[in-house]
C-alpha positions in Angstrom: -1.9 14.6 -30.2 -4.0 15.8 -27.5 -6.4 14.7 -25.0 -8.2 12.4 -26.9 -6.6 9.0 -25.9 -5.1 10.4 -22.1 -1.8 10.2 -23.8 1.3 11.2 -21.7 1.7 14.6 -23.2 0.3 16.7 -26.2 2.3 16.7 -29.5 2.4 20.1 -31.8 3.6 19.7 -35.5 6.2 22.8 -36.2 7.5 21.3 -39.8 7.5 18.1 -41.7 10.7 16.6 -39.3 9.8 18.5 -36.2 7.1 18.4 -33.6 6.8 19.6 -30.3 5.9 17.7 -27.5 4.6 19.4 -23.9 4.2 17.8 -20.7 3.4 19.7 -17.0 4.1 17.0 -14.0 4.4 18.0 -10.6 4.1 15.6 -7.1 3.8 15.6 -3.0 6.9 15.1 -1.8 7.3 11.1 -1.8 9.8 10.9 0.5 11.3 13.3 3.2 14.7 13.6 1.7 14.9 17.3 -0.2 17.6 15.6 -3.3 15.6 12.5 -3.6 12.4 14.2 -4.1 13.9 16.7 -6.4 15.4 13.9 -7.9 12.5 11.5 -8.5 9.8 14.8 -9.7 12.0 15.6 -12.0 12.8 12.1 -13.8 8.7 11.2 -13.5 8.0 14.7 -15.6 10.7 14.4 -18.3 9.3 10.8 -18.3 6.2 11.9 -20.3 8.0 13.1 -23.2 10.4 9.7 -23.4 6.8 7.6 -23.6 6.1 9.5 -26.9 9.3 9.0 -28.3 10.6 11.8 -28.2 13.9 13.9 -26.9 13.5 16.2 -24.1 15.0 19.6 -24.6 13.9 22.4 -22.3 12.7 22.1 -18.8 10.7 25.0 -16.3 10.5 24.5 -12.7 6.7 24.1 -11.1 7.3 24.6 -7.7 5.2 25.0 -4.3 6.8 25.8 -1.0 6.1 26.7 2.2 8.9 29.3 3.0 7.3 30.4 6.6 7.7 26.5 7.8 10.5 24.9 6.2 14.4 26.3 5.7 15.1 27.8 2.0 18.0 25.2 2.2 15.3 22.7 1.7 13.8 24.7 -1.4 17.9 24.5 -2.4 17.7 20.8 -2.2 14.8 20.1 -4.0 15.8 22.1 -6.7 19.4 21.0 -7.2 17.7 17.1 -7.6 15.7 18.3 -10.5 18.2 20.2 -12.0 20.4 17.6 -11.5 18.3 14.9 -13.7 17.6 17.3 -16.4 21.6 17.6 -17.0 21.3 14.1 -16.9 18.7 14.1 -19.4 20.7 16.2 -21.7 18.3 19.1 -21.4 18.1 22.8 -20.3 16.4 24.1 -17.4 15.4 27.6 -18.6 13.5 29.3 -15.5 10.2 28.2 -13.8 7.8 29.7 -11.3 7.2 29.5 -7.4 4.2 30.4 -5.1 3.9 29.9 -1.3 1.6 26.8 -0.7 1.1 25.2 3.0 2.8 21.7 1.5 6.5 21.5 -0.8 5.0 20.5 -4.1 8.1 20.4 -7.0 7.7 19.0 -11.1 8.5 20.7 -14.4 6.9 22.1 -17.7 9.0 19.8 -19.9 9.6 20.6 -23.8 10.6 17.5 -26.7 11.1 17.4 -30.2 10.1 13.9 -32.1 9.7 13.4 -35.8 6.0 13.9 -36.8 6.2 10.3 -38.2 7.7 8.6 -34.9 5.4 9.7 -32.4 4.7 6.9 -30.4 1.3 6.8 -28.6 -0.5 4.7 -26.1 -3.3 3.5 -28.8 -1.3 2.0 -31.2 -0.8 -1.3 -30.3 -1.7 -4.3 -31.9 -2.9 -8.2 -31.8 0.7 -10.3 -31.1 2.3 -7.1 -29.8 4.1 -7.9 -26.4 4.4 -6.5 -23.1 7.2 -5.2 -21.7 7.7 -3.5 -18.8 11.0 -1.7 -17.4 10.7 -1.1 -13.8 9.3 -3.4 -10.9 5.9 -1.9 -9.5 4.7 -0.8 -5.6 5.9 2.5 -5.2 2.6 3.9 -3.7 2.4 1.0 -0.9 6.1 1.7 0.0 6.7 5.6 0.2 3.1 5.4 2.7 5.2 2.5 4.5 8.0 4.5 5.1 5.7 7.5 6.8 3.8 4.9 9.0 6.9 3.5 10.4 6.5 -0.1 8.7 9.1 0.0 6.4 12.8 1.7 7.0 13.5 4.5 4.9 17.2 2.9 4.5 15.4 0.1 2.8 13.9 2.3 0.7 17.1 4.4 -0.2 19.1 1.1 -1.0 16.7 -0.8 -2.9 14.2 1.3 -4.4 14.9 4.9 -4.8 17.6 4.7 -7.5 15.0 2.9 -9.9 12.5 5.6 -8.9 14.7 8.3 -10.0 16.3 6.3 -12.8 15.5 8.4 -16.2 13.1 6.4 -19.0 15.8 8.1 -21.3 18.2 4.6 -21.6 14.9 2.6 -21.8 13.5 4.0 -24.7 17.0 5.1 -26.8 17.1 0.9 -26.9 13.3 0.2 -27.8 13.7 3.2 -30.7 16.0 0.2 -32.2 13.0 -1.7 -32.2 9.2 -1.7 -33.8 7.1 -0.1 -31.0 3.6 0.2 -31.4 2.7 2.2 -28.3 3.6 3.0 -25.1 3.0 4.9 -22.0 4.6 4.9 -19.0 3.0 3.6 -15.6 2.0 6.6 -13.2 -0.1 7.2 -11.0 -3.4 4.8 -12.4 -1.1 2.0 -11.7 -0.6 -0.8 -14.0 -4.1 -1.8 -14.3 -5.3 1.8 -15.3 -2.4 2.6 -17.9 -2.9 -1.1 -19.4 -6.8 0.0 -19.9 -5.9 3.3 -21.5 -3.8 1.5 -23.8 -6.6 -1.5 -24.3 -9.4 1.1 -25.0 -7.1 3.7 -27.1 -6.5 0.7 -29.7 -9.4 -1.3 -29.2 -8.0 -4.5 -27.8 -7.7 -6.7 -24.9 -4.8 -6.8 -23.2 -3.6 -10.4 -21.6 -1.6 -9.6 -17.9 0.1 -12.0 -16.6 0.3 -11.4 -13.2 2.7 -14.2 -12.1 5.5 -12.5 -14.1 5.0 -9.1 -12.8 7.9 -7.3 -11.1 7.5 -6.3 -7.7 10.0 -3.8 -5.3 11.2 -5.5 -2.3 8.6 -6.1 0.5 5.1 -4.7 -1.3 3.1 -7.8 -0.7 4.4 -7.5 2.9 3.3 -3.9 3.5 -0.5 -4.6 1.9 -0.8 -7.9 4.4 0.3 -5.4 7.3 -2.2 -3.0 6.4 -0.7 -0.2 4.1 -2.4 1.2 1.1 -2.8 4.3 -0.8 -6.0 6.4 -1.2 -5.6 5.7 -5.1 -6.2 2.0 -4.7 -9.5 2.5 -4.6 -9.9 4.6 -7.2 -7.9 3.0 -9.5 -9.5 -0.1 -8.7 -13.2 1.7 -9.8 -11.4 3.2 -12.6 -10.8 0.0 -14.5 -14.4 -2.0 -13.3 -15.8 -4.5 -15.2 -13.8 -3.8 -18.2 -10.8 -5.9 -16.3 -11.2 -9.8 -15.7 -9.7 -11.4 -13.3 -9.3 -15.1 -14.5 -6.5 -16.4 -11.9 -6.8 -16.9 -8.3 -5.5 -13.8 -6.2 -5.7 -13.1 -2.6 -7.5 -9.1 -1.7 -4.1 -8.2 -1.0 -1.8 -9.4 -4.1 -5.0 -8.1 -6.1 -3.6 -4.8 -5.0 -0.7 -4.3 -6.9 -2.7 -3.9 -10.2 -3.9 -0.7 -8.5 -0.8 0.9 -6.3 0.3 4.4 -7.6 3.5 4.9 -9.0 5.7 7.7 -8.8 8.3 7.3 -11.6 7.5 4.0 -12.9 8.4 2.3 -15.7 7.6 2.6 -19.6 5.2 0.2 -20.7 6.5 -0.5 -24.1 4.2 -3.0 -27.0 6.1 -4.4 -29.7 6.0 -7.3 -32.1 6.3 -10.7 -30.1 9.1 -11.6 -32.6 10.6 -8.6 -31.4 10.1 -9.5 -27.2 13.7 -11.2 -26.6 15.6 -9.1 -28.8 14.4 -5.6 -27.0 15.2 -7.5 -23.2 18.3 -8.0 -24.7 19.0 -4.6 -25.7 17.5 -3.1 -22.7 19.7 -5.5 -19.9 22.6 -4.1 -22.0 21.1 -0.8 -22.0 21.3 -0.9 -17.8 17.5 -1.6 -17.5 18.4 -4.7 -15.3 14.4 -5.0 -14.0 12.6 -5.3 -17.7 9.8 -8.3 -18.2 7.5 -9.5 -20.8 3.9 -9.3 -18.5 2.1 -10.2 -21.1 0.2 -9.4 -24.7 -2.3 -7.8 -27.1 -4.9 -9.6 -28.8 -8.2 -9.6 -30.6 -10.6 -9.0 -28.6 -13.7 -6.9 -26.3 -11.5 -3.9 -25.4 -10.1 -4.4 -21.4 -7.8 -6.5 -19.7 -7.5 -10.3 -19.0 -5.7 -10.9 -16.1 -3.9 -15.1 -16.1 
């Protein structure tokens, strides 16, 4: 696997049962809190090798820092979060690398194995395949909210960070039970640009329903006061005419197909036989927040929002 399909991460066959899978992720600092940022980089790289199926193993430090401005005890911070979630993960940190930069920037260079027959891609799905998705959307909106003073960061630590920095790990150990198609996991294109990249990888149109999807606490709220994201736009370009919007939607619930996410969820397709079976699995699993949004069909390769 490589660039070909803008798949989450490249995938390098060693032998017959092993491939290697290699992902490089790295973020702004979302929120001011040192841990939580460390925290929430870390689980949105390792996150890339999850979405191919895979089991993470080894992990490098990527970071930025501004050591003239901010307190080392900060660097300490950031650091301790992402080491933190790989030990969660079950995988090594093994070293890294760190420059001076004017702004804290912190991810990882993140090694997997899968089995050369299991990779799972985001252009395999196909017609009758289901929907599901594991963690509510609107992080962009909300983490600007914060900085702008409109939304209360205690808010944001009580309701929302701990899905943000929740690994994809438990998520996908429950759908390998199950027959997935394809997935990828919902970053920073939103859901509308991921759905698209798994419409055009497997030539299909994709049926959102927008009614069932999953929103954080106060999202619509902070788009009718006036918070975006400078990705909304571009996002919103991205997909163009090759998304339909067949339901009525206001400017501002329109916006969620396009905000940002940091960590989000996996975006998972299996058979619709399959749907209520892999809810199941995933509720008892600890993924509390996953929906069925919607379906695959035959079709003019995009996405049909109802």
């Amino acid at each position: 696997m490589g660039i070909e399909t803008a798949d989450d991460a490249a995938v390098y066959r060693l032998t017959n049962e092993i491939a290697m899978i290699n992902t490089v992720d790295f973020i702004t600092p979302p929120v001011d809190d040192p841990y939580w940022f460390g925290q929430i980089a870390a689980a949105n790289s390792i996150s890339d090798i999850y979405s191919m199926g895979g089991r993470p193993l080894t992990a490098l430090n990527v970071v930025m820092f501004p050591s003239m401005h901010l307190d080392t005890g900060v660097l300490k911070d950031i650091l301790r979060g992402g080491h933190d979630k790989v030990v969660e993960a079950g995988a090594c940190l093994v070293g890294g690398h760190t420059v001076e930069d004017e702004e804290p920037k912190y991810g990882l260079c993140v090694n997997g194995v899968v089995h050369p027959e299991r990779i799972i891609t985001n252009a395999g799905s196909r017609p009758g395949d289901a929907l599901i998705l594991t963690k509510p959307l609107g992080t962009g909106v909300l983490f600007n909210a914060v900085r702008s003073g409109k939304f209360p960061f205690k808010d944001l630590e009580r309701d929302v960070l701990p899905m943000v920095a929740a690994l994809n790990g438990p998520a996908m150990e429950a759908a390998l039970k199950f027959e997935i198609h394809a997935c990828t996991d919902v970053t920073g294109f939103g859901i509308a640009g991921h759905l698209l990249e798994v419409a055009l990888g497997s030539h299909l149109r994709v049926v959102l329903r927008y009614s069932d999807l999953p929103l954080y606490p106060s999202v619509l709220d902070m788009y009718r006061k006036g918070e975006t994201t400078r990705s909304n736009r571009e996002n919103r370009k991205m997909t163009g005419e090759k998304m339909k919007i067949r339901v009525s939607l206001s400017e501002i619930q329109q916006e969620v197909l396009y905000d940002p996410q940091t960590s989000g969820g996996l975006l998972l397709c299996v058979p619709n036989t399959e749907a209520e079976a892999l809810l199941a699995a995933l509720s008892a699993a600890g993924v509390q927040s996953a929906v069925c949004v919607g379906e695959v069909e035959e079709g003019s390769p995009g996405i049909l929002v109802v």
